[in-house]
C-alpha angles and dihedrals in degrees: 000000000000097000082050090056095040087052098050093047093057096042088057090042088046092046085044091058095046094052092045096051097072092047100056087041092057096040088056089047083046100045094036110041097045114090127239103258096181117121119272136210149214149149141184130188136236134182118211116167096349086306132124122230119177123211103216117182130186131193125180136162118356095303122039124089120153134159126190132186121231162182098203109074094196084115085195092060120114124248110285107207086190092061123003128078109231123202098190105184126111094235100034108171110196126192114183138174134184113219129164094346092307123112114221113197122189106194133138090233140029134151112207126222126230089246131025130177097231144034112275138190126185136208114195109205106196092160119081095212081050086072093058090048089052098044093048088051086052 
């Protein structure tokens, strides 16, 4: 009666193992191929005039991606359309320089604000052979 027993045991424990298998195997495809979709964040400084801009940039999801330039350095704070540039594409490229207290920006995309601290010029690049004439010039 003892070998039955011994027998049956292993053959539940054995049954137990090969339904768990799959799951955990599953459940490790599953944790360790999706993305992480939770919101990212980042920021870079420029002076312009004795004045600080910040660079923020968020990304979320698979497709959002938008940087904006601004005075406020609070990076968590929302778009202001009164004060902030935004450059809303998913592969915004941005050149700036800083020369005699004017910020240029080269960029394929910018929306303006309606105030801004410092002086700005923009130069819109819709071409892609109009970036490598503006990178070998950098």
């Amino acid at each position: 009666m003892k070998r039955k027993t011994k027998t049956i045991l292993f053959s539940i424990s054995g049954i137990v193992i090969l339904i768990a298998i799959p799951f955990i195997f599953i459940f490790a495809l599953i944790y360790f191929t999706f993305p992480d979709l939770s919101s990212q964040y980042g920021m870079t400084t420029i002076s312009v005039d004795g004045k600080q801009l910040y660079f923020k940039r968020e990304t979320r999801g698979l497709n959002y991606d938008t940087i904006v330039l601004s005075p406020n350095n609070n990076y968590c704070s929302e778009y202001n359309p009164e004060t902030d540039f935004r450059f809303p594409t998913l592969d915004t490229i941005i050149y700036y320089k800083v020369n005699d207290d004017v910020l240029h920006l080269i960029t394929s995309t910018a929306i303006p604000p309606k105030n801004f601290p410092v002086e700005v010029e923009i130069q819109e690049v819709k071409e892609p052979g109009e970036w490598f004439r503006h990178k070998r010039k950098a």
